[in-house]
N, C-alpha and C positions, 0 to 999 in steps of 0.2 A: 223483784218485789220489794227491792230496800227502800225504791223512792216512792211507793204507791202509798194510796190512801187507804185508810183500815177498814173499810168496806172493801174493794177491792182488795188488799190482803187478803182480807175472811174470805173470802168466795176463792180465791186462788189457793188457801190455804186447806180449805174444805174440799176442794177437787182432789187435792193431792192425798189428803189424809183417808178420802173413797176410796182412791187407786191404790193405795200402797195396802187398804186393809184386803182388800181384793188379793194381790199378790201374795198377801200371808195366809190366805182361806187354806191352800194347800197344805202348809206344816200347821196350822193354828185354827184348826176349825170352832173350838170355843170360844175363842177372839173375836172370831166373823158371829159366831152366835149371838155375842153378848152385843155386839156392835150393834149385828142388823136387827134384833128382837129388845132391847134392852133402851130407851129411849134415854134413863139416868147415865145407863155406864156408858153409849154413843157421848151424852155432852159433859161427860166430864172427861172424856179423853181428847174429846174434840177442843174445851177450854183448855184442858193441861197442856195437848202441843200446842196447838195457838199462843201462849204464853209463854209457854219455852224458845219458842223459836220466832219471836218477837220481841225480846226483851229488848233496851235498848244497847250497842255495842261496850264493851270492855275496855277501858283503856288498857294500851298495851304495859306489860311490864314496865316497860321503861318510864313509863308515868307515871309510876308506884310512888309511895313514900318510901324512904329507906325502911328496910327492917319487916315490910310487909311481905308475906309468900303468898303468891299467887299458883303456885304450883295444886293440878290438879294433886285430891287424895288419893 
């Protein structure tokens, strides 16, 4: 999905985020409630991953400036 275009991300991205909230109905049934009945809290967690997990890439450490931590907290 890195090279695709952002319609195609969304739609690939939206498949996944169906499937995975599925997988959690089991331990998280609120989860799935708020998802499948809740059209606000469905797109704002569907913007929040989408966003998280399309930001643009990090350069690595070694690109840093001196003196900058890139260490997770």
């Amino acid at each position: 999905m890195q090279h695709a275009d952002k319609p195609t991300a969304r739609l690939e991205h939206d498949q996944a985020i169906n499937r995975d909230i599925l997988e959690l109905l089991a331990d998280h049934t609120e989860l799935f409630k708020q998802f499948s009945d809740n059209p606000d809290f469905k797109r704002w967690l569907t913007e929040t991953v989408f966003d998280a997990t399309n930001r643009p890439a990090r350069l690595p450490a070694s690109n840093c400036s001196p003196g900058v931590n890139v260490s997770p907290s």
